[in-house]
Steps between C-alpha positions, in 0.01 A plus 500: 500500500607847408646713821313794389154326627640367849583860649246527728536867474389541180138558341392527152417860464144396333450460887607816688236760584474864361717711702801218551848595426681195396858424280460283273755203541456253193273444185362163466425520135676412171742715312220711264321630852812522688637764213151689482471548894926643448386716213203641775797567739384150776776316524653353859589735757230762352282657758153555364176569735196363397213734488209301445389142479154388511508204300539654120857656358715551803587845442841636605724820605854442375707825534277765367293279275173292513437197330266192499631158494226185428444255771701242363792727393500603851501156663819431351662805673610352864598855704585509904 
């Protein structure tokens, strides 16, 4: 089994609530949504805050930008 899903510590972010500041530690996808999440600045060691999720996009605060981020994109995305 992959390390990455033994830390107790970390979450997928598709399960933080809005107002959470978390750092992202690892994406647990393949190469083509591991490049698109770079190219939207998350990558490990990022700090992004969550701002709201109620069960649709999780939408995010990542420096001075907002963004949304599907369900399932976001469930791949373990943070601490």
């Amino acid at each position: 089994m992959n390390p990455i899903y033994r830390s107790r510590a970390s979450r997928h972010l598709s399960s933080i609530h809005g107002g959470e500041k978390v750092v992202v530690k690892a994406v647990a996808g393949g190469r083509d949504l591991t490049r698109r999440l770079r190219e939207l600045g998350i990558h490990e060691g990022v700090e992004i805050e969550v701002a709201q999720n109620t069960g649709g996009p999780v939408i995010i605060i990542l420096g001075n930008s907002r963004m949304a981020l599907g369900q399932g994109m976001a469930g791949k995305i373990l943070v601490e």
